[in-house]
DRENFI-920838 format. One line per field, with one value per residue (C-alpha): residue in one letter; x, y, z. Coordinates in Angstrom, 3 decimals. Layout:
<rs>
residu <- c(A / ...);
X <- c(X / ...);
Y <- c(Y / ...);
Z <- c(Z / ...);
</rs>
This chain:
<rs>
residu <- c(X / X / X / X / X / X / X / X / X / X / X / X / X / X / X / X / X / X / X / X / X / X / X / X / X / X / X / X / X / X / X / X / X / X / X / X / X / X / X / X / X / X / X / X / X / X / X / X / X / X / X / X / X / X / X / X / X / X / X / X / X / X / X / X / X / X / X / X / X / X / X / X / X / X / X / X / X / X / X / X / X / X / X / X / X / X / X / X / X / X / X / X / X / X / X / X / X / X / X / X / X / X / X / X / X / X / X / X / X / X / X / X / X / X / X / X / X / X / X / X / X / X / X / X / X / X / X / X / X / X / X / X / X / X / X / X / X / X / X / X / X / X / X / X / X / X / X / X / X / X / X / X / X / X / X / X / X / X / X / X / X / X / X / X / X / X / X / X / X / X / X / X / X / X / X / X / X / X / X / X / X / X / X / X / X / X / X / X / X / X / X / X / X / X / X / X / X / X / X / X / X / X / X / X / X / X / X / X / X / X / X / X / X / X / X / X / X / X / X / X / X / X / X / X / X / X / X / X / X / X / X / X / X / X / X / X / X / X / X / X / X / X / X / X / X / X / X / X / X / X / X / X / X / X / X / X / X / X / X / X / X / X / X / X / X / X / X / X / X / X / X / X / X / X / X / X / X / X / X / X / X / X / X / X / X / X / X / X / X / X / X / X / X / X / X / X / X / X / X / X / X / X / X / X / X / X / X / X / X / X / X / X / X / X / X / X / X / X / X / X / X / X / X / X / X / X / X / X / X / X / X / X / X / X / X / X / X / X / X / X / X / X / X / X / X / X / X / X / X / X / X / X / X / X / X / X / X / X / X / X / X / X / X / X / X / X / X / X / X / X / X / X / X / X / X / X / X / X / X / X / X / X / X / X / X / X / X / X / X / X / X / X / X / X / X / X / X / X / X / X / X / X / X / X / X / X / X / X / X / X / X / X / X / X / X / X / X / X / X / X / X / X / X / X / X / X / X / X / X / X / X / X / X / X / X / X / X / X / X / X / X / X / X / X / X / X / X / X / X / X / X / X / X / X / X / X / X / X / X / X / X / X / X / X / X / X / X / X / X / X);
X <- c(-11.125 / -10.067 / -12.992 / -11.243 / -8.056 / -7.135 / -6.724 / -10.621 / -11.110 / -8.465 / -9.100 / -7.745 / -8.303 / -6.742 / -8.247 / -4.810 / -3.025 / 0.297 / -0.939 / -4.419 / -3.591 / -0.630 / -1.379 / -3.057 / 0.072 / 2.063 / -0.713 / -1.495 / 2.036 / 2.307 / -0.816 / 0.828 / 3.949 / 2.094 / -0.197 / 2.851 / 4.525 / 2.018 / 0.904 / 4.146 / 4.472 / 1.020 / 2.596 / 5.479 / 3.662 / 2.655 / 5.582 / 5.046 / 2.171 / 1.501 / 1.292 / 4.763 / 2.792 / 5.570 / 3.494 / 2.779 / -1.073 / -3.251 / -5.302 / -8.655 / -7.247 / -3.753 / -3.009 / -0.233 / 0.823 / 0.335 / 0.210 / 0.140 / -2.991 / -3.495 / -5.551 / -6.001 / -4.083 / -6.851 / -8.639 / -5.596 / -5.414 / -9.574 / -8.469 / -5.532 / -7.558 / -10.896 / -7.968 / -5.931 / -9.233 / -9.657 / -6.321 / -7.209 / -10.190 / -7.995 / -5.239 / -6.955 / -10.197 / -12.046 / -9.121 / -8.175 / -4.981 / -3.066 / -0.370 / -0.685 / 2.020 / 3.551 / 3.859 / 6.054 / 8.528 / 7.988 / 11.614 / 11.270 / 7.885 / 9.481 / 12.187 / 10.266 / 8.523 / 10.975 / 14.264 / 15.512 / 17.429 / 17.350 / 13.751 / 12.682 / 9.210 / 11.299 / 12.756 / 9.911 / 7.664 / 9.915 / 8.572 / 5.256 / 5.334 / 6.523 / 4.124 / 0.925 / 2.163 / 2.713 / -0.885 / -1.633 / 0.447 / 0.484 / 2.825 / 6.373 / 7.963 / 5.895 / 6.576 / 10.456 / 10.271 / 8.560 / 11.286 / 13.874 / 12.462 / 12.316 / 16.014 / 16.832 / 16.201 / 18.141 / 21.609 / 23.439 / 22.553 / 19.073 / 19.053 / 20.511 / 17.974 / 14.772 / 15.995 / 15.701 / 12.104 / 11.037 / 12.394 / 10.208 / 7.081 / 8.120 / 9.178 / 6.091 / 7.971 / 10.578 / 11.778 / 8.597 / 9.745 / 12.472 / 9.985 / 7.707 / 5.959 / 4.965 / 3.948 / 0.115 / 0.781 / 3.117 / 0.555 / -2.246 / -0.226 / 0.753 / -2.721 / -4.254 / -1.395 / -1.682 / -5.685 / -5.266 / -3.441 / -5.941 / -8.181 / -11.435 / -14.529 / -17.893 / -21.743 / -24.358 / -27.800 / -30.868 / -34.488 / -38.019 / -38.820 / -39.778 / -38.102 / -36.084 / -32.867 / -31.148 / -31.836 / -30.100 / -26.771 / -27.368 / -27.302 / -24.532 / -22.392 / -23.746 / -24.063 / -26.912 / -25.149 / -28.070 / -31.009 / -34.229 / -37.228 / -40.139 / -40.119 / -36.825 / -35.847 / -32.354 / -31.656 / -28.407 / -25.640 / -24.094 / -20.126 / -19.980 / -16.265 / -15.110 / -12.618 / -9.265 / -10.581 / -12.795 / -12.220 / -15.659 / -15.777 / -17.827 / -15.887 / -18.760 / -17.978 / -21.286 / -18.930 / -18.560 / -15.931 / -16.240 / -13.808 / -15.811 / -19.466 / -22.325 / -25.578 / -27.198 / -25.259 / -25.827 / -29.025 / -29.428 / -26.829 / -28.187 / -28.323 / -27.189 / -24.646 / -22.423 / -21.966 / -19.012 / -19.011 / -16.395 / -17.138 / -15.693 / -17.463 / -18.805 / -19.480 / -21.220 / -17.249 / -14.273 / -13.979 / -10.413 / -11.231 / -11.983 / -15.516 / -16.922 / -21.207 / -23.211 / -26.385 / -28.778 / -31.696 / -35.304 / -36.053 / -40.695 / -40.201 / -43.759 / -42.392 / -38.782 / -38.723 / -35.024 / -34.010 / -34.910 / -32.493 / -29.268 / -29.678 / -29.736 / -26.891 / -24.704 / -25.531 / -24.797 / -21.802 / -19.851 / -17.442 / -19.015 / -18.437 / -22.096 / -25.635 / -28.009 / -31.918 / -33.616 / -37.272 / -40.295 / -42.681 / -45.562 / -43.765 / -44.191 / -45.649 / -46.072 / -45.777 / -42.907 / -41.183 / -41.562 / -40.135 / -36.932 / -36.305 / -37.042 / -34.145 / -31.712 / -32.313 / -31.607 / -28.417 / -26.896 / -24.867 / -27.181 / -23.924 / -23.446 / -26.947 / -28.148 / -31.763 / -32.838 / -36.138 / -36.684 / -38.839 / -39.432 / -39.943 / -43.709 / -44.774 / -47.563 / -47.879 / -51.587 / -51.611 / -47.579 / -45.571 / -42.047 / -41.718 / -44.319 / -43.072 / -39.497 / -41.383 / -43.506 / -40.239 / -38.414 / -41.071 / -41.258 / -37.491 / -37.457 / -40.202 / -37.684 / -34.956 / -32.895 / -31.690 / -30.695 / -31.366 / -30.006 / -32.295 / -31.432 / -34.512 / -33.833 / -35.085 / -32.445 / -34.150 / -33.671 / -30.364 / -29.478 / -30.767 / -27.873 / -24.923 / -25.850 / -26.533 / -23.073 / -20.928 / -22.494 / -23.956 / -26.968 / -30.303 / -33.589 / -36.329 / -38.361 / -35.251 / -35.275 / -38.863 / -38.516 / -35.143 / -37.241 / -39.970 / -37.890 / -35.301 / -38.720 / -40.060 / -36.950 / -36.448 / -39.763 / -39.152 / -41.514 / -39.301 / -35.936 / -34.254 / -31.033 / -33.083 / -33.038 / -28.815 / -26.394 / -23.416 / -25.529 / -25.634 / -25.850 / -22.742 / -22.204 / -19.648 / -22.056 / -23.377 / -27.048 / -26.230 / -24.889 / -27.275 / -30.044 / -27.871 / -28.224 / -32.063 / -32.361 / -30.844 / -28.041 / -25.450 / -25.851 / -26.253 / -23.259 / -21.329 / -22.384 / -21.609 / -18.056 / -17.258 / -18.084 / -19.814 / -23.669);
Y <- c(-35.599 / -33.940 / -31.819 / -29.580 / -28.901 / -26.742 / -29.899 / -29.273 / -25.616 / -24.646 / -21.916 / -22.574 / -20.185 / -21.691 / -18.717 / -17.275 / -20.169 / -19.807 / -23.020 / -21.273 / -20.999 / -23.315 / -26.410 / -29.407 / -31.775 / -29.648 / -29.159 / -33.148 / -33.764 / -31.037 / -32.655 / -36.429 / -35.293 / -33.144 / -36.426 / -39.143 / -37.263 / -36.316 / -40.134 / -41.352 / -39.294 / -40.937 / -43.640 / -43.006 / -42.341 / -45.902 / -46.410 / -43.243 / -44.306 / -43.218 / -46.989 / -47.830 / -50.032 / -50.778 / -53.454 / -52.375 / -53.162 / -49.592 / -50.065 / -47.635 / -46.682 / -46.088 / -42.474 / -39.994 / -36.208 / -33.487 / -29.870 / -30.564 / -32.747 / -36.869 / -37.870 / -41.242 / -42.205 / -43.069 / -39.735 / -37.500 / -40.116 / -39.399 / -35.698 / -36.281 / -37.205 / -34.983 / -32.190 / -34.231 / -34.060 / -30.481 / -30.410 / -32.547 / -31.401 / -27.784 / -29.360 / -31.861 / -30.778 / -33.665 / -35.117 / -39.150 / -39.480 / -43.050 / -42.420 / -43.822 / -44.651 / -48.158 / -47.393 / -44.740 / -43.442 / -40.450 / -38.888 / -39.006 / -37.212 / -34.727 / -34.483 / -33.868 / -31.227 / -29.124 / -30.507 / -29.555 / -25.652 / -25.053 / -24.154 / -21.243 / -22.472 / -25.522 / -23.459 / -21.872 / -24.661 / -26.814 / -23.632 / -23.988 / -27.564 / -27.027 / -24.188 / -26.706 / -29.220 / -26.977 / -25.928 / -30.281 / -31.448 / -28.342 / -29.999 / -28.471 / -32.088 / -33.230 / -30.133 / -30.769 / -34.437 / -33.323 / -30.499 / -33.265 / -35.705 / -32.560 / -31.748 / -35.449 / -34.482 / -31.386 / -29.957 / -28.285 / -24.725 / -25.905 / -27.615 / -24.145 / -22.667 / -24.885 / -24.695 / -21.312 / -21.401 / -23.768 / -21.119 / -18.612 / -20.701 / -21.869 / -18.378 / -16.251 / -13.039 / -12.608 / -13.524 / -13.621 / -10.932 / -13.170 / -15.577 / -13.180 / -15.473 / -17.910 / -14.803 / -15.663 / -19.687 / -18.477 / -15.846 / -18.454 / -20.584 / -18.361 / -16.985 / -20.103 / -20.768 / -17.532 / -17.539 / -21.265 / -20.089 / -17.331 / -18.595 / -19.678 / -17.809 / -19.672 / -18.723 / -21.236 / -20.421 / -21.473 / -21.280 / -22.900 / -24.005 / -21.899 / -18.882 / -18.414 / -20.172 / -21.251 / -18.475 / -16.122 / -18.521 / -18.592 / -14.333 / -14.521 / -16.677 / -15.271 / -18.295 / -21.225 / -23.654 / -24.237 / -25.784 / -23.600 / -26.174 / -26.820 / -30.597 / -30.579 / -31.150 / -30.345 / -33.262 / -32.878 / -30.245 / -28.907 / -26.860 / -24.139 / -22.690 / -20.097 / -20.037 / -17.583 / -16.058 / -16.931 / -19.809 / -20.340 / -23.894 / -25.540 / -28.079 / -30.804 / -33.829 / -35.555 / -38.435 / -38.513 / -35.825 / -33.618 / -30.336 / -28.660 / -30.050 / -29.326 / -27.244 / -30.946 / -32.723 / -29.783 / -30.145 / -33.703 / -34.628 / -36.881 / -35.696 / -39.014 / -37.349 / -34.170 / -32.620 / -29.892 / -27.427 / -24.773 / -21.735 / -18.135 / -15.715 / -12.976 / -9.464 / -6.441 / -5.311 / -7.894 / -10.472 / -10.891 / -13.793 / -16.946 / -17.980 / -21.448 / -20.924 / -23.791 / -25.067 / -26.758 / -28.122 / -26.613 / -27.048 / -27.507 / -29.776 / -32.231 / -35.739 / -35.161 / -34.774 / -35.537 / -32.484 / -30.450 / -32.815 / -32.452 / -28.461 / -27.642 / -30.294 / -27.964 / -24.750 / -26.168 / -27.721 / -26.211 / -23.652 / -20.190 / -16.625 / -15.636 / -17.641 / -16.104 / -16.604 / -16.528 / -15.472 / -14.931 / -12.661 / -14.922 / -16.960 / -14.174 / -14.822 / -18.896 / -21.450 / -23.397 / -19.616 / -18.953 / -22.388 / -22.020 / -18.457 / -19.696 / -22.151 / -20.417 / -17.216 / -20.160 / -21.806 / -19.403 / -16.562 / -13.372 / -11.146 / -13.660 / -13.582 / -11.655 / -11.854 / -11.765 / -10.748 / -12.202 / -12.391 / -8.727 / -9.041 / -10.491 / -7.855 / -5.278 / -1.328 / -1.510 / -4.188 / -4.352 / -2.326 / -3.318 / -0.902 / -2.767 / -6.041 / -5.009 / -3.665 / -6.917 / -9.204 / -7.171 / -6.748 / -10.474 / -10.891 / -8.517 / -10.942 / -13.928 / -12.436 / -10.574 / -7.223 / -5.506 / -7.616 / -7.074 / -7.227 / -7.333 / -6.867 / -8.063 / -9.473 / -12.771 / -13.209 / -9.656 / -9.892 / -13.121 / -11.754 / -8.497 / -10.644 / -12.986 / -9.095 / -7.559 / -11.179 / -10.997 / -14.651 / -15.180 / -14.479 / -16.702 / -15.313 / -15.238 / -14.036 / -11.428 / -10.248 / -10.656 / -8.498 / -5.519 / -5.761 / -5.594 / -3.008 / -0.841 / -1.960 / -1.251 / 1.615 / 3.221 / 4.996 / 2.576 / -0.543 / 1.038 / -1.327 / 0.816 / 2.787 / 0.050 / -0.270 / 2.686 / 1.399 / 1.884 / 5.050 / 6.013 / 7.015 / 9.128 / 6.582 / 3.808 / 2.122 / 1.242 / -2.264 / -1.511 / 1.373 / -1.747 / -3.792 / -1.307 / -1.107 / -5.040 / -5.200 / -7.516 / -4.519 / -3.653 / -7.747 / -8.364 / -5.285 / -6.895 / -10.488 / -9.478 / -6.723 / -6.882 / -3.830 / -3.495);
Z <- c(9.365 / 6.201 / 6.282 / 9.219 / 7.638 / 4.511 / 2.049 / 2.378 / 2.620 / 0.156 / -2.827 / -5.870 / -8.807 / -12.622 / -14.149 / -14.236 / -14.321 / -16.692 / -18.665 / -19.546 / -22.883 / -23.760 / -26.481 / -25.150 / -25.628 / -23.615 / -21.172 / -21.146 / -20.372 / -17.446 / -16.004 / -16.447 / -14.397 / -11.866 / -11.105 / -11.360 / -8.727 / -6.234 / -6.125 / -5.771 / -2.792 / -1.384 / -2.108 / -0.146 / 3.136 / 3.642 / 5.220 / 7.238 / 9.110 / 12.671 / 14.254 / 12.561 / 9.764 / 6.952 / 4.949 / 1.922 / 1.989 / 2.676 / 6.115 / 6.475 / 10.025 / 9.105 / 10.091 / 8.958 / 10.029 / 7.684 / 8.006 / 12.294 / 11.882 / 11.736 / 9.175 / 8.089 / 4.750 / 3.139 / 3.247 / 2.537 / -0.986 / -1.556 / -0.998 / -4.077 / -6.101 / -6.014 / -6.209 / -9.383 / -10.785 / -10.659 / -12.773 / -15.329 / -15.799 / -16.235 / -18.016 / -20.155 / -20.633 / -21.299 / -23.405 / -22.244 / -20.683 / -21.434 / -19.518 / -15.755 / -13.097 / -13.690 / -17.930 / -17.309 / -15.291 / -13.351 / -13.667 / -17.515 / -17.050 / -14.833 / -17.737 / -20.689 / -18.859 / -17.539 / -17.989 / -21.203 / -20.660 / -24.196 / -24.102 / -22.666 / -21.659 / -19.937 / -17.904 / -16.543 / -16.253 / -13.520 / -11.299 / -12.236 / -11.383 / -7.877 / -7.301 / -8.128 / -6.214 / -2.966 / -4.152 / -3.986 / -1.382 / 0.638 / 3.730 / 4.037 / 4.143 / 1.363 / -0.923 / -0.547 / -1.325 / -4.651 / -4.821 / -4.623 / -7.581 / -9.960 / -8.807 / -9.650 / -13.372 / -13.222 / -13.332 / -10.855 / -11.244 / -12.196 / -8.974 / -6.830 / -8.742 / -7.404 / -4.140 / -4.184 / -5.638 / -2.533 / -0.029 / -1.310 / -0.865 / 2.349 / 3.524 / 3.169 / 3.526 / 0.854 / -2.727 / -4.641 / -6.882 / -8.365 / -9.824 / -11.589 / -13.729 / -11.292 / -9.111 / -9.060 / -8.037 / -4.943 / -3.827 / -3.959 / -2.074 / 0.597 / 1.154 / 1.456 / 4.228 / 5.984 / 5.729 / 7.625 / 10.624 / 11.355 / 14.463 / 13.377 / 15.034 / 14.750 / 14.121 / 15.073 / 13.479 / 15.483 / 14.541 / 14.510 / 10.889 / 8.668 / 9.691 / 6.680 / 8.500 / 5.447 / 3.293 / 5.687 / 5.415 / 1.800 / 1.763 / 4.211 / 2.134 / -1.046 / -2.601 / -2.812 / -0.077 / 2.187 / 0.798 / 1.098 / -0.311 / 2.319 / 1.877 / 2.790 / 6.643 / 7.595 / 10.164 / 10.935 / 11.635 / 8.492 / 9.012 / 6.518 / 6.507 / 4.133 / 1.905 / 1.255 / -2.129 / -4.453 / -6.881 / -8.004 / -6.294 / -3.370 / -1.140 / -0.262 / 2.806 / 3.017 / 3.861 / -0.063 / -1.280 / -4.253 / -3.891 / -6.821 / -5.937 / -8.218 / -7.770 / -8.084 / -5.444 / -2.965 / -3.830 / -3.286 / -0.723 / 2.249 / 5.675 / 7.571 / 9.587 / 9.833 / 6.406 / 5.554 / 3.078 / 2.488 / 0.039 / -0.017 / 1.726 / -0.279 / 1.992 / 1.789 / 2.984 / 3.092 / 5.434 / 6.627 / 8.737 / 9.105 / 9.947 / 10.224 / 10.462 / 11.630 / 10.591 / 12.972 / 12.685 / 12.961 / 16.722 / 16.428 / 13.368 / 14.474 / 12.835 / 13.749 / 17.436 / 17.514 / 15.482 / 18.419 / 20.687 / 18.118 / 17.999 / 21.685 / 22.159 / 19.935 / 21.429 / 24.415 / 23.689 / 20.937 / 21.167 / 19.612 / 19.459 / 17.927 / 18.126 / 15.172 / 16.513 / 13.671 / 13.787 / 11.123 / 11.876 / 11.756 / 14.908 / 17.063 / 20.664 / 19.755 / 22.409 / 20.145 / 19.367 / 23.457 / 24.610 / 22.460 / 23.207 / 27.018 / 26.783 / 24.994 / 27.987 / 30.215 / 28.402 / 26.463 / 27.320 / 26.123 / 25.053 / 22.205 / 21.320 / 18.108 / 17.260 / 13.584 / 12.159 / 8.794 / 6.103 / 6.410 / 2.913 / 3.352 / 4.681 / 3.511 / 3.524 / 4.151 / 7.320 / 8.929 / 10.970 / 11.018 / 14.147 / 16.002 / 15.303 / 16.758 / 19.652 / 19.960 / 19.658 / 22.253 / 24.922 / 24.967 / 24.706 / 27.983 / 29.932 / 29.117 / 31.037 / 28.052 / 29.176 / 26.503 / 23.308 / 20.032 / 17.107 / 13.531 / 11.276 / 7.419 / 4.558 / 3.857 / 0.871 / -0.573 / 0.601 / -0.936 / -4.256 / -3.994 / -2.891 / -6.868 / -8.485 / -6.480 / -7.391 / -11.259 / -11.157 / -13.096 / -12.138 / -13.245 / -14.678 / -11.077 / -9.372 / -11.521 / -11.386 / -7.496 / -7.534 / -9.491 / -7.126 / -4.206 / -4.898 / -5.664 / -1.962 / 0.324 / -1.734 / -0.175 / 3.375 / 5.420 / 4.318 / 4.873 / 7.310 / 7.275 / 9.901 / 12.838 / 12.745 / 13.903 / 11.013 / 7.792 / 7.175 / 3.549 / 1.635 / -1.253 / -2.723 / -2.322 / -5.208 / -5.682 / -4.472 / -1.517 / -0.879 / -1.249 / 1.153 / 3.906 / 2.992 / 3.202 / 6.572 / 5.577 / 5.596 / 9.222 / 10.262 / 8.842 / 10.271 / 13.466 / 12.637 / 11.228 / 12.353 / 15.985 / 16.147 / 17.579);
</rs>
């Protein structure tokens, strides 16, 4: 699936891009060559195909090898395209291209681009070219066939020249310096490949509903991925991965694909089987590695008895290094909170096990005791068989607010209000959270976003979460 590989998960930022402010010919052009090439090397693979297919007719279960993985050829063209798109929307901003494969051919593309020395720009841009379509095709094999169609339209010391450009992106470990103003296209390239080989560790979030679930993966992530509404059952399992650095776009597999999905389509996306999303991570403190968090379903929904059936079939099945039990206060001591902490003492290992107390946020000076309600939680964690439970008391929604204020997106006019009335809160002694974690301690350098972090909870959760400590 191309949702499990880095075609899907891949950051790419044009906000530095050395085309960011060249004219709109030249930039329509770039974008005309870039896209000529790349298909024809989609093209190519159909007589690539796993089951030795040479016909020239596409089949959906035709299946190629790139980057170590079979996918089918179908996907890895849907995948071309969402990520062509992102270019032209770059390149061409809005602007209609008339020139398609078929009208024109692709080595006189590749020429008019970069193949005349006696411009400077020229000269440069036959680089750039390569680097976005390592950033496209992102294969080794597939980056030096398109190395070997702009060599076509070179000379000889043009061509010595490109092939030592492709050793530096395929060798992550020297040479960069040589190509200084393609630096920030190799980097991206080579973090996105080194960020891919790192082993993945997983998070599976549990909960009955209403516990505030999503909005801790939304504070977590530090971006609106999971939806929060009431009316709104999540009936499935959702695969959140994160991304090598931020590009300020949302990969989205719901089967549909959209590499740069909308607030509206993550909104609105249907639930009728897995979904994928991939996003970059936003921290209290870096995160250096990769983490995949999965979303299952509330396990007392009343009308969707099922939901309870898919959950405990991943927890018991997948592969996981944390499970997140998410609780709300006003669950404590149920008979639907007690059954599912029952089961989980009774199929899940309790070392991997981290209990979180949400919603914190509800609560009142004049009737609540967040020290009682820890106390409550783990006396009946204790009857249940846990032995030394960790408990992470927060306020997800708090904490979603300070990842938006610490990342500079926009607040609305509610978010705002609530944001005011909550730094005020956790800012009072009785709602400090920092208290109930032995890795928030308040620093001097810390700024008043961070210092709120700690106070929220989310600081300490995710020093726990991703940094292993407890």
């Amino acid at each position: 699936m191309i949702e499990t590989t880095l075609y899907f998960s891949e950051a790419i930022d044009f906000s530095g891009h050395p085309l960011s402010n060249a004219k709109s010919k030249k930039r329509v052009q770039y974008y005309t060559a870039l896209s000529l090439v790349s298909r024809y090397i989609a093209d190519s693979l159909k007589n690539n195909v796993m089951d030795g297919n040479t016909n020239s007719g596409e089949k959906d279960g035709e299946q190629i090898v790139v980057l170590g993985t079979s996918i089918s050829l179908t996907e890895f063209k849907m995948y071309l395209e969402q990520r062509l798109q992102q270019y032209s929307d770059f390149l061409c901003e809005g602007k209609e291209n008339f020139i398609h494969d078929g009208l024109v051919d692709k080595k006189e593309v590749i020429h008019a681009v970069s193949g005349n020395v006696s411009l400077p720009w020229k000269r440069k841009t036959r680089f750039w070219l390569l680097a976005d379509l390592a950033l496209i095709l992102l294969d080794d094999g597939l980056i030096a066939k398109a190395s070997s169609l702009i060599k076509e339209c070179l000379g000889n010391g043009a061509k010595t020249s490109i092939d030592d450009f492709l050793n530096v992106l395929l060798d992550n470990q020297n040479g960069a310096e040589l190509f200084p103003f393609a630096d920030n296209l190799i980097k991206q390239y080579h973090e996105n490949l080194l960020f891919s080989k790192k082993s993945v560790k997983k998070l599976v979030v549990t909960a009955n509903m209403s516990a505030g679930k999503s909005t801790l993966i939304n504070a977590l992530v530090g971006k609106s991925v999971a939806r929060t509404s009431q009316e709104v059952c999540t009936g499935n399992v959702c695969y959140i991965s994160n991304k090598a650095f931020e590009d300020n776009c949302i990969s989205l597999a719901t089967p549909e694909l959209s590499l740069c999905a909308t607030q509206e389509k993550l909104n609105d996306f249907s639930w009728q089987g897995s979904i994928a999303i991939a996003a970059y991570f936003t921290g209290t403190e870096a995160i250096n590695n990769s983490w995949c968090i999965i979303d299952t379903p509330g396990v007392n929904a009343a009308l969707y008895k099922n939901h309870s059936k898919i959950a405990r079939q991943v927890i018991k099945k997948q592969s996981y290094d944390r499970l997140l039990y998410v609780i709300s206060p006003t669950n404590l001591g149920t008979d639907a909170e007690i059954r599912h902490l029952k089961w989980v003492s009774e199929n899940v290992d309790q070392n991997k096990v981290v209990f979180i107390l949400n919603k914190l946020d509800d609560y009142r000076s004049e009737s609540d005791n967040i020290s009682e309600s820890m106390t409550a939680l783990r006396n009946d964690l204790t009857k249940l068989g846990f032995t030394a439970p960790v408990i992470c008391p927060i306020s997800a929604y708090f904490g979603y607010l300070l990842k938006l204020k610490l990342t500079h997106q926009p607040f609305t006019e509610d978010e705002q209000d609530e944001y005011d009335l909550l730094s005020k809160k956790f800012s009072k002694q009785q709602f400090d959270l920092s208290v109930y974690y032995d890795n928030s301690n308040e620093n001097d350098s810390d700024t008043t976003e961070i210092k709120l972090c700690k106070k929220s909870g989310l600081y300490g959760l995710e020093k726990i979460i991703y940094g292993g400590t407890v």
